[in-house]
GUDREN-548883 format. One line per field, with one value per residue (C-alpha): residue number from 1; residue in one letter; x, y, z. Coordinates in Angstrom, 2 decimals. Each point is the difference from the previous one (the first is absolute). Example, Ala and Ser with C-alpha at 12.3 -4.5 7.8 and 13.67 -1.06 7.14 Angstrom:
<lumkes>
nr	c(1  2)
rest	c(A  S)
X	c(12.30  1.37)
Y	c(-4.50  3.44)
Z	c(7.80  -0.66)
</lumkes>
This chain:
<lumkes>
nr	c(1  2  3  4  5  6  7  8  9  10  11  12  13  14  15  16  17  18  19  20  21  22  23  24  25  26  27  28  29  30  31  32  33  34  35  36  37  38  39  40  41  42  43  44  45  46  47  48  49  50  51  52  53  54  55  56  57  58  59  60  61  62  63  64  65  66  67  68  69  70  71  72  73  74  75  76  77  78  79  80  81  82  83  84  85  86  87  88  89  90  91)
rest	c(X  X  X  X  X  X  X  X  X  X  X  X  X  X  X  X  X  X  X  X  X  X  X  X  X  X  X  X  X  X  X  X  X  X  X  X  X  X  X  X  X  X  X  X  X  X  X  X  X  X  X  X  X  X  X  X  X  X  X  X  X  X  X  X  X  X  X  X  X  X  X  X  X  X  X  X  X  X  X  X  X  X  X  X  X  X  X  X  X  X  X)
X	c(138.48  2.57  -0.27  -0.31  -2.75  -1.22  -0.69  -1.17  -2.80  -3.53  -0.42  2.47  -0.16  2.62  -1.70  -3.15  1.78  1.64  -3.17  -1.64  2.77  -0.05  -3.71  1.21  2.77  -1.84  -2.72  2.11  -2.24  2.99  0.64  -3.63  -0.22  2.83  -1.51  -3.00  1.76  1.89  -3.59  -1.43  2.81  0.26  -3.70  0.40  3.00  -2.32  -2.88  2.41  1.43  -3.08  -1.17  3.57  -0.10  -3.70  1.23  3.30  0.27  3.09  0.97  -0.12  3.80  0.13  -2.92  1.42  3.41  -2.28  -1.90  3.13  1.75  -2.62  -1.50  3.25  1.25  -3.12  -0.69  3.52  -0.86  -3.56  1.82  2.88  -3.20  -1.67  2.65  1.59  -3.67  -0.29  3.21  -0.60  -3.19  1.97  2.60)
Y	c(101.64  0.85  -0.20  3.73  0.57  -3.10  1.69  3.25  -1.69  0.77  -3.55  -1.09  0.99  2.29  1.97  0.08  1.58  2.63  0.87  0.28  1.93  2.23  0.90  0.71  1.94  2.14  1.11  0.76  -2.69  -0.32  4.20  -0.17  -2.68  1.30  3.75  -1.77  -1.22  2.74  2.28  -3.27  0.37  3.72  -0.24  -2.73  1.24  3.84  -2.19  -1.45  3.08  1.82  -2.63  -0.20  3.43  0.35  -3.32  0.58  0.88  1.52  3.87  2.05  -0.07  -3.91  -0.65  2.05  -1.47  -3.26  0.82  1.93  -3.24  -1.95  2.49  1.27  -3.61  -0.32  3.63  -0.32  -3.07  1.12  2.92  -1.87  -2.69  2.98  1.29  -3.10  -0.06  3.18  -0.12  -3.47  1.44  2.25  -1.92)
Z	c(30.97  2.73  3.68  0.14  -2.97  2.11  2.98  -1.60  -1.57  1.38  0.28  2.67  3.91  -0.14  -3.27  2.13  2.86  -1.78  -1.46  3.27  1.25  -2.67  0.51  3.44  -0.75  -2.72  2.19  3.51  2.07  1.93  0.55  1.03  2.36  1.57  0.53  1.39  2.30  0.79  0.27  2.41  2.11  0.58  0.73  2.97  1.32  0.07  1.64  2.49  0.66  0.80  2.27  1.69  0.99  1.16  2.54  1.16  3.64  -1.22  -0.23  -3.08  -0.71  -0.04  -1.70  -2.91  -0.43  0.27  -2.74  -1.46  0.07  -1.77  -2.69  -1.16  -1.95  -1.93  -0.45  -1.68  -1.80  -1.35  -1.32  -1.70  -1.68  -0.94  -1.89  -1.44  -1.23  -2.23  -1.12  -1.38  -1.77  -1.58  -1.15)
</lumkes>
C-alpha cells in the first residue's frame, strides 16, 4: 500500500479527517455557522443601535451618521452571507 492509499484509508488520522470534513462539507455546517453569525450580529449591532440613539445627548444629524457609520458594514456583510448562502444551496 502506498503512502497516499495510506493516508486515504479510514483507518489512519488523516482518513478520519477527511471523512469528518466531508460530512462537513456535504451538509454546509460551515455556510450555516457563518449566516448565524452574520443574523447574531446584525441583531446586536440593531440592539445597540436602538439604545445608542434613545441615550445620546447628541442631535439628530450625528446620531445618524453614528449609527450610519456602524450599521452600514454589517448591513453590507449580512447581505453578502446571505447571498453567498443561497447561491451555495443551489449550486
Amino acid at each position: 500500500m502506498n503512502a497516499v492509499a495510506r493516508r486515504r484509508s479510514s483507518d489512519s488520522v488523516f482518513g478520519k479527517l477527511a471523512a469528518f470534513w466531508d460530512f462537513v462539507d456535504n451538509r454546509g455546517i460551515i455556510r450555516r455557522v457563518i449566516l448565524g453569525v452574520a443574523i447574531y450580529m446584525t441583531w446586536r449591532v440593531s440592539v445597540w443601535s436602538m439604545g445608542y440613539a434613545e441615550q445620546s445627548a447628541e442631535d439628530g444629524v450625528q446620531i445618524a451618521a453614528i449609527l450610519v457609520a456602524v450599521q452600514a458594514p454589517v448591513t453590507l456583510f449580512a447581505g453578502m452571507v446571505f447571498k453567498a448562502y443561497i447561491e451555495g444551496r443551489a449550486g
